[in-house]
C-alpha positions in Angstrom: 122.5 101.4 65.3 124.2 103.1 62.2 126.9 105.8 63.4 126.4 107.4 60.2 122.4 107.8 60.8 123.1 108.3 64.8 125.4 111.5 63.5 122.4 112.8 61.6 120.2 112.6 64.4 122.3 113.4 67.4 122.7 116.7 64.8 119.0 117.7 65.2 117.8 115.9 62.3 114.4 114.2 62.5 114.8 110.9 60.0 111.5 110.0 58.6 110.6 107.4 56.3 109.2 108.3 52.9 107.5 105.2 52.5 104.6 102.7 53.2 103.1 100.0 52.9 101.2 97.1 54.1 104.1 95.0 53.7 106.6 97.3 55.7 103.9 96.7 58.5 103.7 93.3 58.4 106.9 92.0 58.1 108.4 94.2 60.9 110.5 96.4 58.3 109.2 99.3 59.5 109.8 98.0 63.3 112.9 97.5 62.4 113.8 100.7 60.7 113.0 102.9 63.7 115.0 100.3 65.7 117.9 100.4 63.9 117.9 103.4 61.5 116.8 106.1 63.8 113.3 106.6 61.7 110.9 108.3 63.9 108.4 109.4 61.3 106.8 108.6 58.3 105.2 110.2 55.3 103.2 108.5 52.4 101.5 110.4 49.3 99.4 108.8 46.1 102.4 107.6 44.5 103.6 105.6 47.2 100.4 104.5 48.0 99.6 103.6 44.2 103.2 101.6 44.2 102.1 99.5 47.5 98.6 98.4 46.1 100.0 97.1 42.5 102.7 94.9 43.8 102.3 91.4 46.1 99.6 90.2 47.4 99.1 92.2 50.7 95.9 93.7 49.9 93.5 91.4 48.2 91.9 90.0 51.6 91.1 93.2 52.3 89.7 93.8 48.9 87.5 91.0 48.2 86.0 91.6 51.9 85.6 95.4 50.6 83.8 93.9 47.4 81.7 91.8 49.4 80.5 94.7 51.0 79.4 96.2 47.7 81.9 99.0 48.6 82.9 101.9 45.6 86.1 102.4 44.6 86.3 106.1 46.8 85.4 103.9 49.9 87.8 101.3 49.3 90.4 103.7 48.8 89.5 105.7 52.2 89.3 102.4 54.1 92.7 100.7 52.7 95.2 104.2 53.2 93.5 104.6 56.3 94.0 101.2 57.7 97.7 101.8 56.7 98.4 104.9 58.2 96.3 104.0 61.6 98.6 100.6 61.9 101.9 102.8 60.6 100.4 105.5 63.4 100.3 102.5 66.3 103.1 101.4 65.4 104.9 104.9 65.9 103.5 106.0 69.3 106.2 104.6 71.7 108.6 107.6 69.8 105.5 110.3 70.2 105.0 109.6 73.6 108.9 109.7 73.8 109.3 113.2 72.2 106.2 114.7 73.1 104.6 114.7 69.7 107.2 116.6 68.4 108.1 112.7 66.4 106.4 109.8 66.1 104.5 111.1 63.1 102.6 109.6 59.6 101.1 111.2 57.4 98.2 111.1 54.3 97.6 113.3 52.1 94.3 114.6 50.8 92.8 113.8 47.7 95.5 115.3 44.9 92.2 116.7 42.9 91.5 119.0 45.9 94.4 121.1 45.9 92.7 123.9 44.3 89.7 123.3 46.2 89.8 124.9 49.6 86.3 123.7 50.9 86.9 120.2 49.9 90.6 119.8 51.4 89.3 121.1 55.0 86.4 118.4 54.6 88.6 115.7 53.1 91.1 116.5 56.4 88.7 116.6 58.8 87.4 112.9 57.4 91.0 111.3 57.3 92.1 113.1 60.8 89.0 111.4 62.2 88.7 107.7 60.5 92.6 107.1 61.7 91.7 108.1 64.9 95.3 108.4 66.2 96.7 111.4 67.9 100.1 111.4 65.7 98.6 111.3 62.2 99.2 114.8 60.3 97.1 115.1 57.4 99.0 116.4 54.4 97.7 119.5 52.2 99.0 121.1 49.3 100.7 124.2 49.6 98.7 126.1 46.6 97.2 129.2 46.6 93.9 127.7 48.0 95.8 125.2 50.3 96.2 128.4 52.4 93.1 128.9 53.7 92.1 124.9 54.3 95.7 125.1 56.1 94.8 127.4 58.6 90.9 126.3 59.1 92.5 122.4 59.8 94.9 124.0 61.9 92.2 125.7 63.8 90.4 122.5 64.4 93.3 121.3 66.4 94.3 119.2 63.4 97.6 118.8 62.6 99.1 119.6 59.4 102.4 119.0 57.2 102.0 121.3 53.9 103.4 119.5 51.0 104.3 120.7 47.8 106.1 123.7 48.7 108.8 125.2 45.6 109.1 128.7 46.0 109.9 131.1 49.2 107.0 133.1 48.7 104.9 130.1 48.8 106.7 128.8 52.1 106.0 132.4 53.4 102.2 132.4 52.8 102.4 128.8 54.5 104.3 130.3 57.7 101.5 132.8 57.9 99.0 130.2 57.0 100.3 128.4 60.2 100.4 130.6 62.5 96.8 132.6 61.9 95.9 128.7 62.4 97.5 128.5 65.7 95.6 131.9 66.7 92.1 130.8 65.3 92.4 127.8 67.5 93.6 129.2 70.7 90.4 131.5 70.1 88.3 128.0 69.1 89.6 126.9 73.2 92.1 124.4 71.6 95.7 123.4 73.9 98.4 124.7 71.2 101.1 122.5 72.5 98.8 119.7 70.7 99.2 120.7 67.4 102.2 119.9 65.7 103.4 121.2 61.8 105.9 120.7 59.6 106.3 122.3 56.1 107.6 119.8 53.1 110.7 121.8 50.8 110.7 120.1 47.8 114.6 119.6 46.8 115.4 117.6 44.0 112.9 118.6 41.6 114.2 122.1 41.7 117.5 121.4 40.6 115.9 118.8 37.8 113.6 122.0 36.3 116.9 124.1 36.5 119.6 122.0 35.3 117.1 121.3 32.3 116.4 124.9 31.6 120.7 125.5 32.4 121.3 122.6 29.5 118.6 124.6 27.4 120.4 127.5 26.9 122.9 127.9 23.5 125.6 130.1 25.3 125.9 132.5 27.7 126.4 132.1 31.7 123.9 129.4 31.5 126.3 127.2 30.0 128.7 127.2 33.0 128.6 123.6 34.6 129.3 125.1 37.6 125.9 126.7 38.1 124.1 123.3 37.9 123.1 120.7 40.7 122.7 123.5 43.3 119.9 125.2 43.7 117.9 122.9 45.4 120.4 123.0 48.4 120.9 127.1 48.2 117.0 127.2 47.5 116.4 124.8 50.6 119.0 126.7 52.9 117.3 130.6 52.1 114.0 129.2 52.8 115.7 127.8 56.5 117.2 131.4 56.9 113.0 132.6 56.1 112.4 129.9 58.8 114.3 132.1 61.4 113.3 135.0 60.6 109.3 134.5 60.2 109.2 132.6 63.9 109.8 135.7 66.1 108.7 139.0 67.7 105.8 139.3 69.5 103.6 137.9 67.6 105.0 134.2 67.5 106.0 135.2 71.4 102.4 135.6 72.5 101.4 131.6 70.5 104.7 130.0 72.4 103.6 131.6 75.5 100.6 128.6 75.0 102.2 126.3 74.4 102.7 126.5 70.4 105.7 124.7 68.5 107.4 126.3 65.5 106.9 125.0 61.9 109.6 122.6 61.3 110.9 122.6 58.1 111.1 119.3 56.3 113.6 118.6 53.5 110.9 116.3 51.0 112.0 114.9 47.4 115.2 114.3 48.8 116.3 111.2 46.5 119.0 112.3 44.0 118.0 112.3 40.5 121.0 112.9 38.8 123.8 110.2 38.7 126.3 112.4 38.7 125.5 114.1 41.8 126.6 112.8 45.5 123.3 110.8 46.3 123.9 112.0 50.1 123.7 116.0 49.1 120.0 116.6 50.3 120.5 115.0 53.5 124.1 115.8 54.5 124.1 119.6 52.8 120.7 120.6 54.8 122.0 119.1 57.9 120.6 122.2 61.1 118.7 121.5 64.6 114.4 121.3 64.4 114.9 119.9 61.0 112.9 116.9 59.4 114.6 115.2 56.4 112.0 112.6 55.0 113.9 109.7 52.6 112.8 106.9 50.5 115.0 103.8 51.4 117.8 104.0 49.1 118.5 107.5 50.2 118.3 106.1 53.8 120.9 103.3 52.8 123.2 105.9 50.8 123.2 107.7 53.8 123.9 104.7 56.2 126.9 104.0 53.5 128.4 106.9 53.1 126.6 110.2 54.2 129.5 112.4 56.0 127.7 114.7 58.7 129.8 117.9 59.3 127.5 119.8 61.6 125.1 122.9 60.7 125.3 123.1 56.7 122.7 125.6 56.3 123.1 128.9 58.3 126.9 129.2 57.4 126.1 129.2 53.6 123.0 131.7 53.5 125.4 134.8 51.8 126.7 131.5 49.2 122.8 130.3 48.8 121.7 133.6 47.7 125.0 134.5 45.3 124.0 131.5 43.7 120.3 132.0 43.1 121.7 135.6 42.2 123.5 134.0 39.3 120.9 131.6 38.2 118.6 134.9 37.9 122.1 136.5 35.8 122.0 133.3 34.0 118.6 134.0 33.0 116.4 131.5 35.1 112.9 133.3 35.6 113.2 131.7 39.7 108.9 132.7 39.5 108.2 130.9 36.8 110.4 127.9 37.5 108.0 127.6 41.1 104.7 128.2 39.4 106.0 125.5 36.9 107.1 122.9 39.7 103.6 123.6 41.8 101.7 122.7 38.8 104.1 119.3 37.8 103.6 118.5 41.7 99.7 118.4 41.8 99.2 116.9 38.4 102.0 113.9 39.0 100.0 113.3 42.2 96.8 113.3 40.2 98.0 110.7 37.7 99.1 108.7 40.8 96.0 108.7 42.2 94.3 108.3 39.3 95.7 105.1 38.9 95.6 104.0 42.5 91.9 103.9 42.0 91.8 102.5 38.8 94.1 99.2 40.1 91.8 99.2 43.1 88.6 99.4 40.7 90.1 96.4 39.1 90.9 94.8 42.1 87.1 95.0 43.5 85.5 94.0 40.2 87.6 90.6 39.5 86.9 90.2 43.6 82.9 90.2 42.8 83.3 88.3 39.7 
């Protein structure tokens, strides 16, 4: 076991793997990482899925039997991330059992195309939650505007849920509510609460990318103080963990955990550093606080393993220093709104594109299979 990893989770932290593939699977990687690396969850989206089916070799069995079977490209699809996730899912039950659900988790995401389609993510959801067929796959959603809604009627199906794509605090806050009037509509629909689990994916990086470029943008002025740059993702991340504490009591929140309800994790997503110069640790060992998720690709994981220095709660002794900083972005004359509404947008349409061409390699795949 890694004592830098152990430090991380004996901290509160809950490491998950952003990654998979049929090749992890098979070859016992994944095995291994929970083993070894403390992973106890797991969370693919299109891209990673569209990097597993163009390399090796893993998948063509399964694609000329798919062929043989006349099957279209949106079936294929289904049936090959699906057969992932369930083995990923089977693979991850001794630590659900172990933690009562609370770990032990994979997710998929529904279609990217959907996310501004409320009637067609809650269909999509209830299709993947039910063709895995595992108790500890969450089906991922987009956190837009219309993810809202399909949020809280999945939730109330006694589905579980981790909302992705979430930028902005005001977006996390319509997700918290989102969650919660979930939790109530199924309590009323006769469902056990302690069941359905939740997490709620913070994009990092990508905030301080969209920042740092508009900070380098700027011909003079406080926006050319280096000092303001590489940051706000962290101070971002840490206000919406102080928004956390605050949203999940009174007596609303009191009467759901009186059944049996769990609180809305927050999860630390994007958290591979995209800038050289920065420490390639920072979105791990800054957000370090109890009930947290941090989901990394691999080389984060390693970086981590190497190096990563855990010094205890990093988030709720820095809110007052989080908000002075996005206080002198705003000075510095960052719009914080539009950078959000600009990030949502990159997320969906980068997740399009992925998937997009996850169906076109497969399309390719099951026509050279029939000919």
């Amino acid at each position: 076991m890694n004592d830098r990893l152990k430090a991380l989770a004996d901290a509160g932290v809950s490491i998950w793997l952003d990654d998979l593939s049929r090749e992890r699977l098979e070859t016992g990687n994944l095995a291994d990482l929970v083993q070894n690396r403390h992973v106890v969850g797991v969370t693919s989206n299109p891209a990673i899925f569209q990097s597993a089916l163009a390399k090796g070799e893993r998948y063509d069995a399964q694609v000329r039997e798919l062929a043989a079977q006349d099957a279209d490209v949106d079936k294929a699809t289904l049936v090959i991330t699906t057969d992932d996730v369930r083995e990923a899912c089977k693979g991850m039950r001794p630590v659900f059992d172990a933690t009562d659900g609370v770990d032990g988790r994979v997710s998929i995401e529904v279609s990217p195309g959907l996310a501004h389609d409320t009637g067609e993510t809650v269909t999509e959801a209830a299709i993947l939650h039910k063709t895995v067929g595992e108790p500890n796959v969450m089906i991922k959603i987009p956190g837009t505007k219309e993810g809202w809604p399909a949020i809280t009627e999945t939730l109330a199906a006694g589905i579980s849920v981790n909302v992705t794509l979430i930028f902005g605090l005001e977006q996390y806050r319509n997700v918290m509510e989102a969650y919660v009037t979930g939790l109530e509509r199924a309590s009323d629909n006769g469902h056990d609460l302690s069941g359905i689990h939740s997490v709620a994916s913070f994009f990092v990086s990508r905030v301080d990318s969209e920042i740092d470029k508009r900070l380098e943008a700027t011909t003079g002025g406080p926006g050319t103080d280096p000092a303001l740059r590489g940051k706000a993702g962290v101070a971002n991340a840490r206000l919406a963990f102080q928004m956390y504490e605050d949203f999940f009591q009174g007596e609303r929140w009191a009467a759901l955990e009186a059944k049996g309800a769990r609180k809305q994790r927050p999860l630390w997503a994007s958290t591979g550093v995209k800038n050289p110069d920065y420490d390639d640790t920072m979105y791990v060992v800054d957000l370090v606080a109890a009930d947290t998720v941090n989901t990394m690709p691999e080389k984060t994981l390693d970086a981590v393993a190497d190096h990563g220095e855990v010094r205890g709660d990093r988030i709720r002794p820095f809110y007052d220093d989080a908000a002075a900083h996005m206080q002198a972005l705003a000075d510095a004359g960052i719009d914080y709104d539009d950078v959000i509404k600009a990030l949502i947008k990159e997320g969906v349409d980068k997740f399009v594109v992925a998937w997009d061409e996850l169906q076109e390699t497969l399309a390719a795949s099951l026509e050279a299979a029939r000919a």
